[in-house]
N, C-alpha and C positions, 0 to 999 in steps of 0.2 A: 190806348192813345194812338191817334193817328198823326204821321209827319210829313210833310211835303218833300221827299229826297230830288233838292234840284241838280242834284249831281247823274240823276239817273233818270230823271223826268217821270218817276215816277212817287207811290206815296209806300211808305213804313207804318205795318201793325202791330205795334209792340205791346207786349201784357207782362205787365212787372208782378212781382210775387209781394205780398205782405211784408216782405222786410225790404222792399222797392230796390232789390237786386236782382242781376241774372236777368233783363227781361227776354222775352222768348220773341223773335222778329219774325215777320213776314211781306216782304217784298211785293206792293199788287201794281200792275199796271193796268192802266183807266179805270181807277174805283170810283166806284157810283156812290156807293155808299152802305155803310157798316148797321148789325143788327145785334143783338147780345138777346139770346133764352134760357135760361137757365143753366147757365154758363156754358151755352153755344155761341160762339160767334158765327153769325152768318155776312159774307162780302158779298155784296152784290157789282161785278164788273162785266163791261160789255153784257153779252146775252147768256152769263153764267151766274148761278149762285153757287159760293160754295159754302162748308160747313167749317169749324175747325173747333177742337178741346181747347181748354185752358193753357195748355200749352203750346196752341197753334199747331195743332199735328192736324192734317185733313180728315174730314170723316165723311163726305161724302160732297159731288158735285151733282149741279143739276143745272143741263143745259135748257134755256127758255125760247122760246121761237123768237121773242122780238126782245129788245132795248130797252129797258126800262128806267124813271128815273130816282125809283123810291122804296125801301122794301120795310116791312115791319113783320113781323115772327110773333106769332101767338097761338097757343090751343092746338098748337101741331102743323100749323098751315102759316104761308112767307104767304102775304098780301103786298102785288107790284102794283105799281103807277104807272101807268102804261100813258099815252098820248089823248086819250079821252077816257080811261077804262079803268079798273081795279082787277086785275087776275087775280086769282088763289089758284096754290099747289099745295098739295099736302107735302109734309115734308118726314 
């Protein structure tokens, strides 16, 4: 789930467990917008993607040349929405 923290201007990515305790937080600022693969989450903010486990630990970032405003995760590859375009990176 994601929350809007108006205390901090920025947004909360929280992943609750099965017994909808404990959830695991992550603080983003300027999120664009979130992707889930096989229980990857992938954040897309400013001109970064990152990765994170189930528990929100990071697993890897991947910086992109430009600003994107959209991303989807499939078959190993994060497809952006670029300003007229569709990128793919392999991930």
């Amino acid at each position: 789930m994601v929350f809007n923290d108006s205390g901090s201007s920025g947004d909360v990515l929280a992943v609750y467990d099965k017994d909808i305790s404990a959830p695991a937080e992550l603080y983003i600022d300027k999120l664009t917008n979130i992707c889930e693969d096989n229980g990857i989450c992938y954040v897309l903010s400013g001109n970064k993607l990152s990765s994170y486990n189930s528990k929100l630990q990071p697993l890897k970032e991947y910086e992109l040349d430009d600003v994107y405003s959209d991303v989807v995760v499939m078959n190993g590859y994060a497809y952006l929405l670029g300003y007229n375009e569709v990128q793919r990176i392999a991930l």
